[in-house]
BATIZA-953825 format. One line per 4 residues: number of its first residue (from 1); their letters; for each residue x, y, z of N, C-alpha, C. Coordinates in steps of 0.1 Angstrom, whole numbers, m for minus. Atoms other than C-alpha are relative to their C-alpha. Layout:
REM BATIZA-953825
NUM> A> X:Y:Z:X:Y:Z:X:Y:Z; ...
END
This chain:
REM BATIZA-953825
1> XXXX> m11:m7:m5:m117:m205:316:11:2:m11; m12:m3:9:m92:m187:296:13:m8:1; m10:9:m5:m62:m209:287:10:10:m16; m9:m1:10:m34:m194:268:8:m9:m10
5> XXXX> m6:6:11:m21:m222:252:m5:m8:m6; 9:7:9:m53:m229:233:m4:9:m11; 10:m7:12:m69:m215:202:m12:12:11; 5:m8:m9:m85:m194:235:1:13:m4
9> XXXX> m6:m14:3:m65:m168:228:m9:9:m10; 7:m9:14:m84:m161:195:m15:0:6; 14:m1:m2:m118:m171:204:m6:9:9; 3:m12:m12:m122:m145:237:1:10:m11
13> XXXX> 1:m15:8:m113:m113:217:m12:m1:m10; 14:1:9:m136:m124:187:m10:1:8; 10:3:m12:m163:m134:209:m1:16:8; 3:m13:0:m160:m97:226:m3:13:m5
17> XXXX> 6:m9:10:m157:m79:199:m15:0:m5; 11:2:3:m189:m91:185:m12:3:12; 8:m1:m16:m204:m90:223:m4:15:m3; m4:m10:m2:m200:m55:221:m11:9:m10
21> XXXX> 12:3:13:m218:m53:187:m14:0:3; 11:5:m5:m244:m69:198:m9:6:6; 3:m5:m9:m252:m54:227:m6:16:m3; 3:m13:2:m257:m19:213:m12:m5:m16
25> XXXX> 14:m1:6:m279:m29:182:m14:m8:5; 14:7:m7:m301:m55:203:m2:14:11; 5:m6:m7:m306:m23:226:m10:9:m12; 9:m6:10:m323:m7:192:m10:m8:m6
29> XXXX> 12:4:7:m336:m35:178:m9:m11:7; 7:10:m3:m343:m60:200:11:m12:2; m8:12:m4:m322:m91:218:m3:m12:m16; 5:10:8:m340:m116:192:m4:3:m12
33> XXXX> 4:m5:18:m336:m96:162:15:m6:m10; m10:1:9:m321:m110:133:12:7:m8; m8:m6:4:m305:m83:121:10:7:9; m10:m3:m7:m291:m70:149:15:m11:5
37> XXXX> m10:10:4:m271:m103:153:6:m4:m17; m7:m1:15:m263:m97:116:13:11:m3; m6:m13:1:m251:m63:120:12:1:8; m11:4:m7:m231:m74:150:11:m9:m4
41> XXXX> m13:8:6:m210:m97:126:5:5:m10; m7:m8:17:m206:m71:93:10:9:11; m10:m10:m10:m192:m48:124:12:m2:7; m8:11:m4:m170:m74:138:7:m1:m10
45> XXXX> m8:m2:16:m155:m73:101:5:11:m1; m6:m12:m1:m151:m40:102:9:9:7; m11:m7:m9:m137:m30:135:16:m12:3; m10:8:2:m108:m61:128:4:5:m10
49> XXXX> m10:m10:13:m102:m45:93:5:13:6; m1:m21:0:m100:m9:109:12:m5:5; m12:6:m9:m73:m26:133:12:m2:m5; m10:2:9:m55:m39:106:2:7:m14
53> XXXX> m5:m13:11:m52:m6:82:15:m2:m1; m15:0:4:m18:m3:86:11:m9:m9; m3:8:3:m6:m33:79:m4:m8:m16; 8:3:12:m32:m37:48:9:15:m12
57> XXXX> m10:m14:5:m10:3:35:6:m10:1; m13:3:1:21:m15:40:m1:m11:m11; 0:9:13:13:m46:20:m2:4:m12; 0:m10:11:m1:m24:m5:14:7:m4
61> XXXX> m13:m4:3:34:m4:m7:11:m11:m2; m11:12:0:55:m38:m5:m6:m4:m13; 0:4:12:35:m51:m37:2:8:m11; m5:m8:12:41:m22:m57:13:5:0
65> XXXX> m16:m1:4:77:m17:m46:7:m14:m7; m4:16:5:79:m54:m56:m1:0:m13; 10:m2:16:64:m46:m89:14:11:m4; m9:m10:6:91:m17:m94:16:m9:2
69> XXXX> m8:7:m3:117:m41:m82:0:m11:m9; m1:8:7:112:m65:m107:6:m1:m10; m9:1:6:136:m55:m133:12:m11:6; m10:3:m10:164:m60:m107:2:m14:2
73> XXXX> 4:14:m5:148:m92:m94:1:m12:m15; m5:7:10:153:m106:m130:13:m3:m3; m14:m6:3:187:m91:m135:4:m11:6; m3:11:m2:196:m115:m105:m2:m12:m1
77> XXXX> 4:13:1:179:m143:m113:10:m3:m15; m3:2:13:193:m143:m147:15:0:m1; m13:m5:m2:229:m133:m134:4:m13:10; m8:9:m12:234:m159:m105:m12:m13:m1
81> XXXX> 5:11:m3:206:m184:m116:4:m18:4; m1:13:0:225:m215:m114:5:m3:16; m2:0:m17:239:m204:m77:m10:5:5; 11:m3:m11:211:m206:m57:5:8:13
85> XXXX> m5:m11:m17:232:m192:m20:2:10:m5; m4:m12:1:245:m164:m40:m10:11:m5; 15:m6:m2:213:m154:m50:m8:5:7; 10:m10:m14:196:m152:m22:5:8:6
89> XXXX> m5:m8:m10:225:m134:m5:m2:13:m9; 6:m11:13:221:m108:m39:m13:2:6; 21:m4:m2:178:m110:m32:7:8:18; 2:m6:m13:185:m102:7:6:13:3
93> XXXX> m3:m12:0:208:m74:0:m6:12:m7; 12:m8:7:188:m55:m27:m14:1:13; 11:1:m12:158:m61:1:5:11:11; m1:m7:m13:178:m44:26:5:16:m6
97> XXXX> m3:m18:2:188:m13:4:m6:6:m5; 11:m8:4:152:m8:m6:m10:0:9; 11:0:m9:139:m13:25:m13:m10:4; 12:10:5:118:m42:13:m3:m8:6
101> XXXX> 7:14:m9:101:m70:33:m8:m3:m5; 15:10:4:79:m98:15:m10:0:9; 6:0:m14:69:m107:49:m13:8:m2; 16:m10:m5:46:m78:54:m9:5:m9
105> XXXX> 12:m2:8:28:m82:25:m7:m12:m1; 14:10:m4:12:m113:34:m8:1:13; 6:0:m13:7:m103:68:m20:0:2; 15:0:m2:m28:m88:69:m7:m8:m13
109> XXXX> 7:13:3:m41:m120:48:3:m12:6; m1:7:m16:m23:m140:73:m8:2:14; 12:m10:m16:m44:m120:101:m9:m8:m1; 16:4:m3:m75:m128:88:m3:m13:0
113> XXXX> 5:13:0:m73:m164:87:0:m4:12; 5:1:m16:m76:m170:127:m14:6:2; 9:m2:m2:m100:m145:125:m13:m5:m5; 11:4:7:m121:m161:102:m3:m16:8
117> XXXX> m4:12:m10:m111:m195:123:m13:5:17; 6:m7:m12:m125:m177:154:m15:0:0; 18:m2:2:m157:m165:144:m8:m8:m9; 10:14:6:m169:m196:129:0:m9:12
121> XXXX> m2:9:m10:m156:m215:161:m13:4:10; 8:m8:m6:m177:m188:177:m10:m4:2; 10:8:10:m205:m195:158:m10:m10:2; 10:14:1:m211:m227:157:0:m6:17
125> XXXX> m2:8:m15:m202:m232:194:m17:7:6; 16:m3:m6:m241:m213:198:m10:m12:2; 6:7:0:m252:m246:190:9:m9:m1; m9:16:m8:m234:m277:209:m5:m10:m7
129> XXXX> 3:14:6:m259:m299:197:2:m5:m11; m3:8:18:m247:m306:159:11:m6:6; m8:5:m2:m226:m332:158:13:5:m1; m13:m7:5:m189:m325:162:3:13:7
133> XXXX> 0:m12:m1:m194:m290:175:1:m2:18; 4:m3:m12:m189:m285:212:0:m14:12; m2:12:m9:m195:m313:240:m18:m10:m5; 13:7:5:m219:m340:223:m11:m3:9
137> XXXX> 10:7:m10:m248:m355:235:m12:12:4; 7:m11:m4:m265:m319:249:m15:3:m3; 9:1:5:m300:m315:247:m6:13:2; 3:m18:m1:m318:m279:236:m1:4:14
141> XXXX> m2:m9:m10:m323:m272:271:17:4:11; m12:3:m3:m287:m282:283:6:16:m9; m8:m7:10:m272:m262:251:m8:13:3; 5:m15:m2:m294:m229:263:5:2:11
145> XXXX> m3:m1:m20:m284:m234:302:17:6:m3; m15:m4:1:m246:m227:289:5:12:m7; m10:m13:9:m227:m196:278:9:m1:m10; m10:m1:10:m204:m191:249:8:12:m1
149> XXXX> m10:m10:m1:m171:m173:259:m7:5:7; 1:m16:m1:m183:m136:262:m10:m4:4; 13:m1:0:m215:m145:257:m9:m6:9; 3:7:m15:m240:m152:287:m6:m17:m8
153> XXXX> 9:11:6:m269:m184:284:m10:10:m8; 11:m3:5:m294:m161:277:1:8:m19; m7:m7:5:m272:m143:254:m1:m16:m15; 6:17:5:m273:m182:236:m14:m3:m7
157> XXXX> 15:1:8:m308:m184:234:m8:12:m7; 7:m12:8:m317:m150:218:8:m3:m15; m12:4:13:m289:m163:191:m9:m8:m10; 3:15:5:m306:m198:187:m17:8:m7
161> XXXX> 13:m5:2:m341:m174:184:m4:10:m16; 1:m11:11:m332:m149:160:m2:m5:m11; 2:8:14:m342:m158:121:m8:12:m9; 8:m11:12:m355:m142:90:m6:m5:m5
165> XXXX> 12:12:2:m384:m162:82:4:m13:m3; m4:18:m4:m375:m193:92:12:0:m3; m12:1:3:m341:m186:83:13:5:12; m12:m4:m12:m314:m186:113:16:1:m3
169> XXXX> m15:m3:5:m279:m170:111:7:m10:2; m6:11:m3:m266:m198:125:m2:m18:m8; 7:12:5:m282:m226:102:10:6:m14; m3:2:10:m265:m241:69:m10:m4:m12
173> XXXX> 14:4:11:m287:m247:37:0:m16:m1; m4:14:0:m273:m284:39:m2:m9:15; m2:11:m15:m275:m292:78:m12:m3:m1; 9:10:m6:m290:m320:92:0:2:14
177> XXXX> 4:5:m16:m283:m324:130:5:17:1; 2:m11:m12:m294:m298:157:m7:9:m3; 13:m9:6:m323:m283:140:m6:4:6; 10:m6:m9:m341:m284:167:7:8:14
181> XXXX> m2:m11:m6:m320:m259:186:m3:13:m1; 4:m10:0:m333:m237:169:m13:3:2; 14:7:m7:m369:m224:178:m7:2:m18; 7:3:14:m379:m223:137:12:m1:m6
185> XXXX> m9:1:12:m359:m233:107:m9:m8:m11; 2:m1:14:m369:m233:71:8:0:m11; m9:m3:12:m349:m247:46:2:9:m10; m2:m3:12:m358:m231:17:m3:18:2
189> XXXX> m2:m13:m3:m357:m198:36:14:2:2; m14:m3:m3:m322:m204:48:2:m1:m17; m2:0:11:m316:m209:6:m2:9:m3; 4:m13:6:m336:m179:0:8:12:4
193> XXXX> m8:m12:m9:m316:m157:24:15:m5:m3; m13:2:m2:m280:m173:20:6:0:m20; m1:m1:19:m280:m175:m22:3:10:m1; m2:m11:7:m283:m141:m24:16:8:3
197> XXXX> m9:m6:m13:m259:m129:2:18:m12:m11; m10:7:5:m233:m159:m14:1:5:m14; m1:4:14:m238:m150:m52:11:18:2; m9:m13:m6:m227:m109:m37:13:m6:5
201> XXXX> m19:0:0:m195:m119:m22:6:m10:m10; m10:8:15:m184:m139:m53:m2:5:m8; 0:m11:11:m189:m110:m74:12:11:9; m7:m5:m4:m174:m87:m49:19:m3:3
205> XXXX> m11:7:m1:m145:m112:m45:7:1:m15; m2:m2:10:m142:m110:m83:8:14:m3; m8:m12:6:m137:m73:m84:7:6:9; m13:m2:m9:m116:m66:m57:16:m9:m8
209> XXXX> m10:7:3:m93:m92:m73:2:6:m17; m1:0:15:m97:m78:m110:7:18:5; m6:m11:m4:m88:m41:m91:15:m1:2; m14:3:m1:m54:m55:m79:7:m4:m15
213> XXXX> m6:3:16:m47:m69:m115:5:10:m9; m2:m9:6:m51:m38:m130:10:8:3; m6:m7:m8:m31:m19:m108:15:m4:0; m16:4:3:0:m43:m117:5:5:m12
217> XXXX> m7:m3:9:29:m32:m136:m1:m13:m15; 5:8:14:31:m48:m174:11:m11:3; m11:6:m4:67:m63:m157:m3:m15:6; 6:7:m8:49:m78:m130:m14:m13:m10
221> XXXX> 9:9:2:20:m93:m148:8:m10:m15; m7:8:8:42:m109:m174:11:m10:5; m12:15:m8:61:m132:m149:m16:m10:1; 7:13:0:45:m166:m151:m10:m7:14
225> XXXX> 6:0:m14:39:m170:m112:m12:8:0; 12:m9:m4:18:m142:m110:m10:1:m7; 14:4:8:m1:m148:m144:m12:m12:4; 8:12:m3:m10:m179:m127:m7:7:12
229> XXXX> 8:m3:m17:m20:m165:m91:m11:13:m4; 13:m6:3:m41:m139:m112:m12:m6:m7; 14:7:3:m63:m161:m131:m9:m10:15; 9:9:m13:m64:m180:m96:m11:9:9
233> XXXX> 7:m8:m7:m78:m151:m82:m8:9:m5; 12:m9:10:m104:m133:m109:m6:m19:m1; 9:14:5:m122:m172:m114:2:m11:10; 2:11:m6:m111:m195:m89:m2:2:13
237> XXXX> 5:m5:m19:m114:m179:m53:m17:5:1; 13:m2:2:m146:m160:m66:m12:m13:2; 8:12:4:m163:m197:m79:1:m8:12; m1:11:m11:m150:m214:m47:m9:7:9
241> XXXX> 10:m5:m10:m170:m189:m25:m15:m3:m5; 15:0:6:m201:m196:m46:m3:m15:4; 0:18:m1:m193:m235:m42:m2:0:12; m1:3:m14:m186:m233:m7:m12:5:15
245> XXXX> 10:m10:m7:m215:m212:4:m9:m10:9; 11:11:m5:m238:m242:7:2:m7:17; m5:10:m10:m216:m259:36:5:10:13; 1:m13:m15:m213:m221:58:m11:m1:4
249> XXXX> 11:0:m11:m235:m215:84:m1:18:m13; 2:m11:0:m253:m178:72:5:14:3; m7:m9:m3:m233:m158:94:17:2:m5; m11:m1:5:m201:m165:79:m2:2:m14
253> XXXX> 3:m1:17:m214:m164:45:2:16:m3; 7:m12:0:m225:m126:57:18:5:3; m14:m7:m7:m189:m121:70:13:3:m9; m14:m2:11:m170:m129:38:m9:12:m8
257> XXXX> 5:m12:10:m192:m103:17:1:13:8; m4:m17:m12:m185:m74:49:10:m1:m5; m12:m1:7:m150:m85:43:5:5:m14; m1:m4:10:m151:m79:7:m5:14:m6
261> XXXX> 4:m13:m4:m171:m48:11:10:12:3; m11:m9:m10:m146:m33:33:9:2:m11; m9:0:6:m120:m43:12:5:4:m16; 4:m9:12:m133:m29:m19:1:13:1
265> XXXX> m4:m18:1:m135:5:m9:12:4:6; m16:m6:m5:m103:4:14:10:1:m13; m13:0:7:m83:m8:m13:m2:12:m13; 4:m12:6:m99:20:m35:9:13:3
269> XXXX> m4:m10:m4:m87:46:m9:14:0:3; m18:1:m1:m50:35:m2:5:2:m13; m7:1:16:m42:30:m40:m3:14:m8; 2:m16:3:m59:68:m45:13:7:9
273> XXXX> m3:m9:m9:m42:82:m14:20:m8:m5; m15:7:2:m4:62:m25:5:7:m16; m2:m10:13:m11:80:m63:4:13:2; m5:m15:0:m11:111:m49:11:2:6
277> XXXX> m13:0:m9:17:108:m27:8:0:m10; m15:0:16:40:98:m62:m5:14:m5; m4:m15:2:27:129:m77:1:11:3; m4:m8:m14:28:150:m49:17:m1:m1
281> XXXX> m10:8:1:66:136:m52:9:5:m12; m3:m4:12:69:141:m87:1:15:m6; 3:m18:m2:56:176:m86:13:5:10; m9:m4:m7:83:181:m61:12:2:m7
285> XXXX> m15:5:7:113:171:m80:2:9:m12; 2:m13:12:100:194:m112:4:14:4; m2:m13:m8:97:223:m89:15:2:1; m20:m2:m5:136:217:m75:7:1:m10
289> XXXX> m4:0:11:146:210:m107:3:14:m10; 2:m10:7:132:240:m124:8:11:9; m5:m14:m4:144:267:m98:16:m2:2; m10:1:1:176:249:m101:10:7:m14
293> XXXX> m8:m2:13:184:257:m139:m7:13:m2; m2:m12:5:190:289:m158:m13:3:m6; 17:m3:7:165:313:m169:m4:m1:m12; 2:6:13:150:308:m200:9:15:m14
297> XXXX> m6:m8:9:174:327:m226:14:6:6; m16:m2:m8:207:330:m205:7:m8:m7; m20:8:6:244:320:m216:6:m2:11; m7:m1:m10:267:310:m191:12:17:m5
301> XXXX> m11:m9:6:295:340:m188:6:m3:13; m14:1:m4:328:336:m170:m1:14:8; m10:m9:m4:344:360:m145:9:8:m7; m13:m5:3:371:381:m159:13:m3:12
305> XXXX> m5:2:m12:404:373:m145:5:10:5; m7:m17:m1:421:399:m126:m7:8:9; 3:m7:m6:392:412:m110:1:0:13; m3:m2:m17:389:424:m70:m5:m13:4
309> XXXX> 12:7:m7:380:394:m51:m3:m13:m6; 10:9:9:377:369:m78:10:m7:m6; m8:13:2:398:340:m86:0:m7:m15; m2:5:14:407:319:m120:m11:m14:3
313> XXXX> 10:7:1:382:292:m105:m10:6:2; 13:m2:m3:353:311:m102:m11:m5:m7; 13:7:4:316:303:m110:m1:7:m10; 4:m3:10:302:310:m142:m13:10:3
317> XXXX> 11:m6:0:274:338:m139:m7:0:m15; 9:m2:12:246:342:m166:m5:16:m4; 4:m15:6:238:372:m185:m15:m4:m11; 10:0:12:208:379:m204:m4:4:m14
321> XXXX> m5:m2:13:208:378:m240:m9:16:m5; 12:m14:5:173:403:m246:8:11:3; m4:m8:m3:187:428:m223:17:7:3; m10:m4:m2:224:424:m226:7:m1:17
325> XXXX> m4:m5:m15:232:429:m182:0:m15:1; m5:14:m7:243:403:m160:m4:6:12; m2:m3:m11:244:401:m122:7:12:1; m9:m15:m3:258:435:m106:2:7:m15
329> XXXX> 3:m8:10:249:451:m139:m1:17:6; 4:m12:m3:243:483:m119:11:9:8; m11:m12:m4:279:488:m104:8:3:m9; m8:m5:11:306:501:m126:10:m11:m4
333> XXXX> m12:7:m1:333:480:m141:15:5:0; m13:m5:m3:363:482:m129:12:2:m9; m5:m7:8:388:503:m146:15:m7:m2; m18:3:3:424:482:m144:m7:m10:m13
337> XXXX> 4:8:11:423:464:m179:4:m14:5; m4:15:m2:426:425:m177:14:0:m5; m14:5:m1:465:410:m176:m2:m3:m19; m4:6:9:457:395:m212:m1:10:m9
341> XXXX> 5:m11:13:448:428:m230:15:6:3; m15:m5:5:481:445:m248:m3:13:4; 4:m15:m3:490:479:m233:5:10:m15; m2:m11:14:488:507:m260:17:8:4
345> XXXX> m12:m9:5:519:525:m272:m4:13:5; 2:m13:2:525:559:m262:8:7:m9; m9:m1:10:534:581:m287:10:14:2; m10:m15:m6:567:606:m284:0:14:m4
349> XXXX> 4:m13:m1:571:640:m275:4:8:m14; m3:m1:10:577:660:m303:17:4:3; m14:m4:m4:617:667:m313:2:m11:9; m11:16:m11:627:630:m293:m4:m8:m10
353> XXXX> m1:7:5:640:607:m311:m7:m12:7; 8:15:m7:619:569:m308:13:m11:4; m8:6:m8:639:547:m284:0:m14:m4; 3:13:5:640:517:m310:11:m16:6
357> XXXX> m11:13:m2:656:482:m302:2:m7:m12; m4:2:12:682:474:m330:m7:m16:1; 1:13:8:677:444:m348:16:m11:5; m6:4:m4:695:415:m339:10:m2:m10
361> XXXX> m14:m1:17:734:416:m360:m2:14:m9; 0:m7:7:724:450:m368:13:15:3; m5:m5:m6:749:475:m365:m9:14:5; 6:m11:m7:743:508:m342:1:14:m12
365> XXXX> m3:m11:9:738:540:m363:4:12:10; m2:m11:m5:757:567:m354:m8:16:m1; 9:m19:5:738:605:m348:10:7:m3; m6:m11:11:741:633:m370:5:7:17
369> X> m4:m11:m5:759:659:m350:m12:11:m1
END
């Protein structure tokens, strides 16, 4: 019975998802085929990663605005290091005027640890009888008479049946108890089958993690923290999946190499599709840029003042040097001369005397008669 306030919660969804799986390749290949209970757990990887795309983009965008953020993030460290409160109130404000949330870049690695919780609980709950696992004591026919979650009894015993010469998805290369739930097991088949499958996802795990490295700023990979959390993750997560292979059942072994799978080529196609977006971006800004500034071989030129319509603050128009014209090159210019140009002398009629202004202390000359 479903109980919400058990580890339930997880185990039902897993458990259907995989049901679901299941169901459509055992109608192709067969209830008691090993692959199709294999295929029904890389798919089960798959349709949880597809779920969690978004969230896998977002963290992707949170570590690389983190990575561009890391000037800043020094600045205050180096500016308010000795005040811890005023720091963080500095980090929380920067955060909120870049929009930034740590948070949801561990999210989808947070996710998958239930999930992975889940469908091992799953898993191993096909066979009650190993110690530890389920309600002790059970004997193969007991442990076939029962259901798991989603899954019917019979749904149980095509689990406990399936194998790849002598090698059952459900079997460890190290177990001892509850062997005989299964209807064959072969050690050194489960070794033959789970070696290979383990040595793949600790190579895959490798380069998925050596892709993220690359992809960090020179800012970023020269903080100390991170030089450490990169070597932890090119050599020591890889080598622990290779260590720890021995002591998974098969199908979880098969679950972390889907997972790394998946996660090799997604992270491939977000970190492509996020490149182009910047120069998509960048290309934009050139463009505005360019139809913003003058054409190539223009002067600024001034207004004249004085004209119709046209003020002492006006805008600067451009004229072109090759051709000489400006804007409105094609109406006439207007014929009052500008205020600052001197008006010409006119000169007198003949027989009139010129109407001079004496000199200052000069006297007036009297005319001839």
């Amino acid at each position: 019975m479903f109980n919400f306030f058990s580890l339930d919660i997880i185990y039902y969804p897993v458990s259907a998802i995989m049901w679901v799986w299941y169901k459509l390749f055992a109608f192709v290949l067969g209830p008691s085929n090993f692959f199709a209970w294999a295929l029904s757990v890389m798919f089960l990887v798959f349709t949880l990663r597809a779920i969690l795309y978004k969230p896998f983009v977002k963290q992707i965008r949170t570590t690389r605005q983190m990575q561009e953020l890391q000037p800043q993030i020094k600045a205050l460290q180096k500016k308010y290091g000795k005040d811890r409160q005023r720091m963080a109130l500095e980090m929380q404000k920067l955060q909120r005027e870049h929009g930034f949330n740590p948070i949801l870049g561990c999210l989808p690695m947070l996710a998958q640890i239930p999930v992975f919780l889940g469908l091992y609980h799953v898993l191993m709950s096909f066979n009650r009888t190993q110690t530890g696992i389920g309600r002790l004591g059970l004997s193969v026919e007991e442990n076939r008479s029962l259901g798991n979650y989603v899954f019917s009894a019979q749904d149980v015993g095509h689990f406990l049946d399936a194998n790849l010469f002598g090698a059952p998805l459900g079997a460890t290369m190290i177990q001892q108890h509850g062997l005989e739930a299964f209807t064959e097991f072969n050690r050194a088949a489960v070794i033959a089958v789970g070696v290979p499958i383990m040595i793949m996802a600790g190579i895959a795990t490798y380069f998925n993690s050596r892709a993220s490295v690359a992809r960090q700023s020179p800012e970023a990979a020269a903080n100390p923290q991170t030089a450490m959390m990169n070597k932890l993750a090119l050599y020591v997560f890889p080598l622990g999946v290779v260590v720890g292979g021995p002591f998974l059942p098969l199908a979880i072994i098969l679950y972390w190499f889907s997972n790394n799978i998946w996660t090799f080529g997604q992270q491939h196609y977000v970190f492509g599709k996020i490149e182009k977006e910047e120069e998509a971006k960048k290309q934009e800004a050139l463009e505005r840029r360019a139809a913003n500034a003058p054409a190539p071989g223009a002067k600024p030129k001034r207004n004249r003042r004085g004209e119709a319509g046209v003020g002492p603050d006006s805008s600067a128009e451009f004229s072109d040097e090759t051709t000489g014209s400006a804007d409105g090159a094609d109406e006439e210019a207007p014929s009052t001369p500008a205020p600052s140009s001197k008006p010409k002398a006119s000169k007198p009629n003949a027989g009139s005397t010129p109407n001079r202004t004496p000199r200052p202390g000069a006297r007036p000359k009297k005319r001839k008669r």
